[in-house]
C-alpha positions as CSV (number, residue, x, y, z in Angstrom):
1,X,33.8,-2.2,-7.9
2,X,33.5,-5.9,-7.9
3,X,30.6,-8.1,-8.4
4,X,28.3,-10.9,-6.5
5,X,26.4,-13.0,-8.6
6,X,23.5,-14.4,-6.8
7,X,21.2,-17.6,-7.7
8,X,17.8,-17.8,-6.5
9,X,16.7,-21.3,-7.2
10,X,12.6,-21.3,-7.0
11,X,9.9,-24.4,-7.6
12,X,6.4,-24.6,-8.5
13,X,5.3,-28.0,-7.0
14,X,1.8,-29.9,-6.1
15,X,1.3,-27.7,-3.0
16,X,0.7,-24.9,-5.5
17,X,4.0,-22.4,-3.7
18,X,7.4,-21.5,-4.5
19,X,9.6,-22.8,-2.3
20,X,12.7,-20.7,-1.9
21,X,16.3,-21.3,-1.2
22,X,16.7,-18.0,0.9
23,X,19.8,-16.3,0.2
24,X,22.3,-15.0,3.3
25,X,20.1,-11.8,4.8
26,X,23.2,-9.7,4.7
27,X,23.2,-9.7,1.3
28,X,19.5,-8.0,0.9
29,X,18.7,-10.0,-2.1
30,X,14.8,-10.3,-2.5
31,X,14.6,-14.4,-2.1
32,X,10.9,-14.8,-1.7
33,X,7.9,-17.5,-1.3
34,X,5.1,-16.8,-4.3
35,X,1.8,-18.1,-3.4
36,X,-0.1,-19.2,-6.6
37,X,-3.3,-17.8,-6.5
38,X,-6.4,-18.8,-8.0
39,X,-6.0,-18.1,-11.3
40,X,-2.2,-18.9,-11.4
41,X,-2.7,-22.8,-9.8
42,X,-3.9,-24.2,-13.4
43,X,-0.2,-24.7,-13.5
44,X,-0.6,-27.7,-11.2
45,X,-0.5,-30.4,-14.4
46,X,2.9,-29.0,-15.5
47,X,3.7,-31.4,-11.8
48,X,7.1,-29.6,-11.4
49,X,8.5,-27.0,-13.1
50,X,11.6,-25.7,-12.1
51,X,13.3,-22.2,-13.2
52,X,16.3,-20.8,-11.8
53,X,16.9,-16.5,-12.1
54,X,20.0,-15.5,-12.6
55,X,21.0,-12.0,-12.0
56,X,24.2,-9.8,-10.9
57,X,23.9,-7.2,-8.4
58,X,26.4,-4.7,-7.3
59,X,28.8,-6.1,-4.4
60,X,27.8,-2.5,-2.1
61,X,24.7,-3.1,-0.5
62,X,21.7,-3.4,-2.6
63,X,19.3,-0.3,-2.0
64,X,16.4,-0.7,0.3
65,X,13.1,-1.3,-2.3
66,X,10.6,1.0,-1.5
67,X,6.6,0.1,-2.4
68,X,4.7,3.4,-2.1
69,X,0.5,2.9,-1.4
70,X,-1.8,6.1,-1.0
71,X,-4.7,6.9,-1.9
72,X,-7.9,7.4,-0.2
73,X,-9.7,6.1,3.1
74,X,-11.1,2.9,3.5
75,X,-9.4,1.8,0.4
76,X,-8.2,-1.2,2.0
77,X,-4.3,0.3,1.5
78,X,-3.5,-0.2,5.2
79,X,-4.6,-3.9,5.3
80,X,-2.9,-4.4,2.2
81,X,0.5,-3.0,3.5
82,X,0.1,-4.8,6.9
83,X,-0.7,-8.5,5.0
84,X,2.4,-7.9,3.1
85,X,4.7,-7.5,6.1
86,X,3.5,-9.9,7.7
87,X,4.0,-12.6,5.1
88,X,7.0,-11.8,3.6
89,X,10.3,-12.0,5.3
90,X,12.5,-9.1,4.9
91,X,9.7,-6.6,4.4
92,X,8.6,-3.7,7.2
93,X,6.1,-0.9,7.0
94,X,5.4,2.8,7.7
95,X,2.6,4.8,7.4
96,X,2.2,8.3,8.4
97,X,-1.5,8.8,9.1
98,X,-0.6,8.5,12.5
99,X,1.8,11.2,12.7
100,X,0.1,14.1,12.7
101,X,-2.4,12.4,15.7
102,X,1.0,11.6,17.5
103,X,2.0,15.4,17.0
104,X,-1.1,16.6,18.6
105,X,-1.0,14.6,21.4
106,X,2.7,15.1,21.9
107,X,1.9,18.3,22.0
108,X,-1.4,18.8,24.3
109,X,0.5,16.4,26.9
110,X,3.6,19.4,26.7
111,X,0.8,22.1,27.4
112,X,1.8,23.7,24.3
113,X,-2.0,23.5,23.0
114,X,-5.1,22.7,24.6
115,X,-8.7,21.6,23.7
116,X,-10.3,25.4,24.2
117,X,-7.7,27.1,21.6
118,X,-9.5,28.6,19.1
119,X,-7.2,27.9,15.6
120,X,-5.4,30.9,15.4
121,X,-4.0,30.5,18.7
122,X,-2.9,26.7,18.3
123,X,-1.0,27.7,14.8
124,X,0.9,30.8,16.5
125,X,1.3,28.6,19.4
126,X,2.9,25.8,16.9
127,X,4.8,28.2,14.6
128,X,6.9,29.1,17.6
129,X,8.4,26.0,17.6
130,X,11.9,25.1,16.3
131,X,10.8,22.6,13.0
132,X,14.2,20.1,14.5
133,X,12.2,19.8,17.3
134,X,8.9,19.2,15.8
135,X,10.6,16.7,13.6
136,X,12.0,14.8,16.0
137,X,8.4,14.9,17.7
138,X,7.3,13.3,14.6
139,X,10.2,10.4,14.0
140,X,9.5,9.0,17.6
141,X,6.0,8.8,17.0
142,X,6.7,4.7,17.6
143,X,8.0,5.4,21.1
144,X,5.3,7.6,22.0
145,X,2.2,4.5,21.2
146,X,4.6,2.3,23.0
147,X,4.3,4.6,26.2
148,X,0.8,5.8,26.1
149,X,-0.9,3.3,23.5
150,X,-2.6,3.7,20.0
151,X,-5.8,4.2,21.3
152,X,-4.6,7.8,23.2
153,X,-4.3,9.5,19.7
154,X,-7.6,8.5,19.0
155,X,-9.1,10.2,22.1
156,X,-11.3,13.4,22.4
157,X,-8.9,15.8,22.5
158,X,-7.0,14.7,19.9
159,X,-10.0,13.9,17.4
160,X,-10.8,17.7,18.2
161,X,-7.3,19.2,17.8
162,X,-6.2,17.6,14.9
163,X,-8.1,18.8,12.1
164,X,-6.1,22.4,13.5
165,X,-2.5,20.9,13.6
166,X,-2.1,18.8,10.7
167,X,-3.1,21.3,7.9
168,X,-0.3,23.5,9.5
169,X,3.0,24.2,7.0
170,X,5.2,23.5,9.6
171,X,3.2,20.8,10.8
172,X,3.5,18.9,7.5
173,X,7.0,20.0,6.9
174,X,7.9,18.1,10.5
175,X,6.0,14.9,9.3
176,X,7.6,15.0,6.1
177,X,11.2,15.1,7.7
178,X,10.4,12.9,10.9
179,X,9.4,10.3,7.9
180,X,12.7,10.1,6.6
181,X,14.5,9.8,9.3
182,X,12.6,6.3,9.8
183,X,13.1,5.5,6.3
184,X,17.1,5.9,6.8
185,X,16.6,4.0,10.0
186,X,15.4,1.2,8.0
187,X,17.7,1.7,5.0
188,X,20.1,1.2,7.9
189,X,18.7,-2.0,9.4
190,X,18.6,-5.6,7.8
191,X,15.4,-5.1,6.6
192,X,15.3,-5.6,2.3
193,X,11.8,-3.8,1.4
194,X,10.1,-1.0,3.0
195,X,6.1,-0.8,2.3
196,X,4.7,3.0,2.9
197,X,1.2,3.5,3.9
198,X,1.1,7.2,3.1
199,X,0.2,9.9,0.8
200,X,2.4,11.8,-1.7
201,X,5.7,10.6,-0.1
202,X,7.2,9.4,-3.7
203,X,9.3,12.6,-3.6
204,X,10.7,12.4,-0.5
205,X,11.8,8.6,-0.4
206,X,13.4,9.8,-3.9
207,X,15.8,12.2,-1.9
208,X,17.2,9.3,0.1
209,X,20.5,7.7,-0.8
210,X,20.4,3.9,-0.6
211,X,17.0,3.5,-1.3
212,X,14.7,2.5,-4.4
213,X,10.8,3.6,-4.9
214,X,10.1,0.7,-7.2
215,X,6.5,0.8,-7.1
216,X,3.6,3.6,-6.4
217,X,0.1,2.4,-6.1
218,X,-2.6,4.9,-5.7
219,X,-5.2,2.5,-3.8
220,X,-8.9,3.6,-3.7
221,X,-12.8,3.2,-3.3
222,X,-15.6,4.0,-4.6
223,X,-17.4,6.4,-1.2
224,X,-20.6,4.3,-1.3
225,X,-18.2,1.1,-0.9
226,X,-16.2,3.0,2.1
227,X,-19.1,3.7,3.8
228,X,-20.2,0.4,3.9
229,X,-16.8,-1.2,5.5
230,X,-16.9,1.6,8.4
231,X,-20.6,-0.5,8.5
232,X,-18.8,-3.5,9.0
233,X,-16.1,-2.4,10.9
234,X,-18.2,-1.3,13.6
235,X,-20.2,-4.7,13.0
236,X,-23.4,-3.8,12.0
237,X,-26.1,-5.2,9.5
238,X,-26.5,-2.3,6.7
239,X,-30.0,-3.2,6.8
240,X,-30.2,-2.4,10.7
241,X,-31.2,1.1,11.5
242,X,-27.7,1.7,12.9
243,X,-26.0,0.1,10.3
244,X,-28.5,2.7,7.8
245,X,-27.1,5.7,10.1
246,X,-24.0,4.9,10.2
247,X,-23.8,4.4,6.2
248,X,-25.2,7.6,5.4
249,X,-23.0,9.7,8.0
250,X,-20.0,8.0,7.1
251,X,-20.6,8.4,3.2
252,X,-21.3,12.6,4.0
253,X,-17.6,12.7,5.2
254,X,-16.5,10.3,3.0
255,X,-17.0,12.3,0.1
256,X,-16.4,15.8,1.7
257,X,-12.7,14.2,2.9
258,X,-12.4,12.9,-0.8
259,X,-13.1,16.1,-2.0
260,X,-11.1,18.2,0.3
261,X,-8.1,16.2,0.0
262,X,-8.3,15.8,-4.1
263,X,-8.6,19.7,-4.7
264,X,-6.4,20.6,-1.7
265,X,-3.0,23.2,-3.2
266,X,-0.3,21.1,-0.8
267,X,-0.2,17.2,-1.8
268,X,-3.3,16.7,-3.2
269,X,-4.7,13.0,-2.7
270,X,-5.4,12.1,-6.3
271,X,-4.1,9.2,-8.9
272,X,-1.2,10.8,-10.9
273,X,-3.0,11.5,-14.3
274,X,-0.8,8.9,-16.5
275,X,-1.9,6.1,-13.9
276,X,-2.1,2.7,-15.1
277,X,-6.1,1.6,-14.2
278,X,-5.5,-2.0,-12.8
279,X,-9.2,-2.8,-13.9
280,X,-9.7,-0.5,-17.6
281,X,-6.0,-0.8,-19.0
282,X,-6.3,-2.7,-22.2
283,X,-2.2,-4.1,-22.1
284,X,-3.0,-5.0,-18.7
285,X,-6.3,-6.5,-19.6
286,X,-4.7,-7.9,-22.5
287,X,-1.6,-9.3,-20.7
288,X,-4.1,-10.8,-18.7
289,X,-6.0,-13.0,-21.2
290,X,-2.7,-14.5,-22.5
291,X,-1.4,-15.2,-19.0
292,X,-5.0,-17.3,-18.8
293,X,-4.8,-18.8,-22.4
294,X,-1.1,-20.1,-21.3
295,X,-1.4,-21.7,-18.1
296,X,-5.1,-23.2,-19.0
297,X,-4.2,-24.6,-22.2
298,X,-6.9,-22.2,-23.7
299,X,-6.2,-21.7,-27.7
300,X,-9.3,-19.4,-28.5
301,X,-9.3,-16.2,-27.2
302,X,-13.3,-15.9,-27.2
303,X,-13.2,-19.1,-25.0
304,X,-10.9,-17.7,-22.4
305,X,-13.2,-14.3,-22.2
306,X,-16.3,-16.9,-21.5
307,X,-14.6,-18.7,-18.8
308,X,-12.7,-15.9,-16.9
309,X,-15.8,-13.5,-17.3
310,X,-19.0,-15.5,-16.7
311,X,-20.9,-12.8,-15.4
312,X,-20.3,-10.6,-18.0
313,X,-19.6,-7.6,-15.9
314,X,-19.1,-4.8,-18.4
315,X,-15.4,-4.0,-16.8
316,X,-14.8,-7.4,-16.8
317,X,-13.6,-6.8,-13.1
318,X,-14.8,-10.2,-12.2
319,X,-11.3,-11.9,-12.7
320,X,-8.4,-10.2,-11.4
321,X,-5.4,-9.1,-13.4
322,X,-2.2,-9.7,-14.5
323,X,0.9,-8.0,-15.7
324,X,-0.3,-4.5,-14.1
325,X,2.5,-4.1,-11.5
326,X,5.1,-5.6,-14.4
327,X,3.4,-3.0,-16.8
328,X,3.8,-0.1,-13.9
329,X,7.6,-1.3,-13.3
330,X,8.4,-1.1,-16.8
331,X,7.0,1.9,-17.8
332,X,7.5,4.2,-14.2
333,X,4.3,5.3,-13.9
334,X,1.6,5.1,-11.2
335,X,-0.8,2.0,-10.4
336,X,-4.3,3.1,-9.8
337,X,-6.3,0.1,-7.7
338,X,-9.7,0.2,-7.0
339,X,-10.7,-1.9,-4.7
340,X,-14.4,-1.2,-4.7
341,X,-15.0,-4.6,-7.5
342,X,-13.8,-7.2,-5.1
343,X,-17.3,-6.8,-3.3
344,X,-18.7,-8.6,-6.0
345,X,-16.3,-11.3,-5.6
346,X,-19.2,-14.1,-4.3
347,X,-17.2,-17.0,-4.4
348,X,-14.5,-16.0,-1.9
349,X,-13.8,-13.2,0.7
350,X,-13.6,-10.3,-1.2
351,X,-11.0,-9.2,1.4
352,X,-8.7,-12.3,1.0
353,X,-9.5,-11.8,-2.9
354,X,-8.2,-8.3,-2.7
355,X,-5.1,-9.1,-0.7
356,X,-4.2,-12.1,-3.0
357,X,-4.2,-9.2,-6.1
358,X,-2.5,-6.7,-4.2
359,X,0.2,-9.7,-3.0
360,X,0.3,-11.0,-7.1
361,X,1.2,-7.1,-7.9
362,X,4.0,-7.2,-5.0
363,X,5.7,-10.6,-6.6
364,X,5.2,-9.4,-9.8
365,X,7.4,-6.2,-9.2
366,X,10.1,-7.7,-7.2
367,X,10.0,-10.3,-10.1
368,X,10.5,-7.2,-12.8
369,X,13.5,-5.7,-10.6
370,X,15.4,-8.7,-10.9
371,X,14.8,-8.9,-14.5
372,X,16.6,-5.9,-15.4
């Protein structure tokens, strides 16, 4: 089989970005802008400093890299997926929270179940269906919001339905295979990098020729922290009285979902136990004071740990890391991000803070792919 041998050429200039020279799309090569963020941009008095990767890929098409995030609710992972897509050429997303809403309201709209079914009922009523057809129910999920809108699977009847569909065998069996028929539509497309908002889908985007999972990041939150973003989502004051009531309601179900869903016998929501904590790893924490120590000119160790941790936060969680997504590539396991310590972060939006780790993390990996 012949080989291509593609250059990427990439710059780190005064404007603090990488400029790219972006390779022909056709030939899915991952040529991408790097924003330098905060703690990266003390390379500014290097002026210009130029590198050029050099790396041999297969003449076939490259596989479609996959980036898996799940985890648990109001992590942050579906803002995280959505800022990636939308800055980064090349890259599209799925997520398949929505499937199981879409199912249900597929099928209350086909009068196979309705809101006064008691649960027994809706599952024989669900089990009598051919799984093709519920798959395919589930793959044009897309076309469905596009005729009757997002906002219908979040209506009453199916808020009340589907907590009965979606624990279903068949149910989840039909999401699982309506899933990867969009991943091989994408595999298929032009697209180079495929983000997945889900949970526990590693093993099926494994079973898909033409693709690579690359990178598995388990994103979560402590329930006191998710609580109080479903506070500010609704855009309330925690100190209101609504903001108080919705707080405590939210963190109940919070942590009976977490709960539920971590001790659950069929895909349980949990971090895989080898997972590499972005915050408490010590190569990662490690990796990170050296990565300070070079790019500030720092030549004492105990001065770096004084400036990058000035608040002495006993996790040191007050300076984002580096190396953790490198460390994850190398090593194939799971990334576990918490996202709970960015709410600290006083100096900055702790959102924008968290999206500029999550996006360091997604450079870093496509960075370790080309390496090998």
């Amino acid at each position: 089989m012949p080989f291509r041998v593609i250059v990427v050429k990439c710059q780190v200039s005064q404007d603090k970005k990488y400029n790219e020279d972006k390779v022909g799309k056709n030939n899915r090569v991952i040529s991408h802008g790097l924003m330098v963020t905060h703690y990266i941009s003390a390379r500014q008095h290097l002026q210009r400093l130029c590198f050029v990767l050099l790396f041999v890929l297969m003449s076939e098409a490259a596989p479609l890299l996959v980036f898996e995030y799940g985890g648990t609710g109001r992590s942050g992972k579906g803002s995280i997926v959505q800022h990636l897509a939308n800055t980064h050429p090349g890259v599209v997303s799925d997520e398949t929270g929505a499937d199981y809403r879409a199912l249900t309201r597929t099928l209350i709209t086909d009068e196979v179940i309705s809101p006064d079914m008691p649960g027994e009922v809706i599952a024989k009523e669900i089990s009598s269906i051919d799984d093709n057809v519920l798959t395919e129910m589930v793959a044009n999920r897309k076309a469905l919001v596009e005729t009757v809108g997002l906002a219908s699977l979040y209506e009453p009847d199916v808020q009340g339905l589907v907590a009965s569909v979606s624990p279903l065998i068949n149910v989840r069996k039909a999401v699982k295979a309506g899933f990867a028929q969009r991943v091989r539509a994408v595999r298929d497309s032009e697209a180079e990098v495929l983000l997945v908002d889900g949970r526990t889908l590693a093993p099926i985007i494994e079973k898909i020729r033409g693709t690579r999972l690359v990178l598995r990041t388990f994103v979560s939150c402590y329930p006191a922290e998710a609580a109080l973003r479903e506070v500010e989502r609704q855009g309330l004051e925690i100190g209101s009285p609504e903001g108080r009531t919705v707080w405590e309601s939210s963190y109940g179900l919070v942590m009976a979902r977490n709960e539920a869903d971590a001790t659950r016998t069929i895909d349980p929501v949990r971090p895989d136990a080898d997972a590499i904590d972005y915050w408490a790893d010590q190569v990662v924490l490690e990796q990170t004071i050296q990565d300070y120590m070079r790019t500030n000119g720092v030549t004492e160790k105990a001065d770096a740990l004084m400036q990058m941790f000035p608040n002495r936060h006993a996790d040191m969680s007050d300076y984002p890391r580096t190396g953790a997504a490198t460390f994850a590539v190398n090593s194939g396991r799971q990334l576990h991000f918490n996202t709970t310590p960015f709410r600290g972060y006083t100096e900055c939006d702790p959102r924008e803070a968290m999206l500029d780790a999550a996006t360091v993390m997604f450079d870093e990996t496509l960075e370790a792919i080309a390496a090998k």
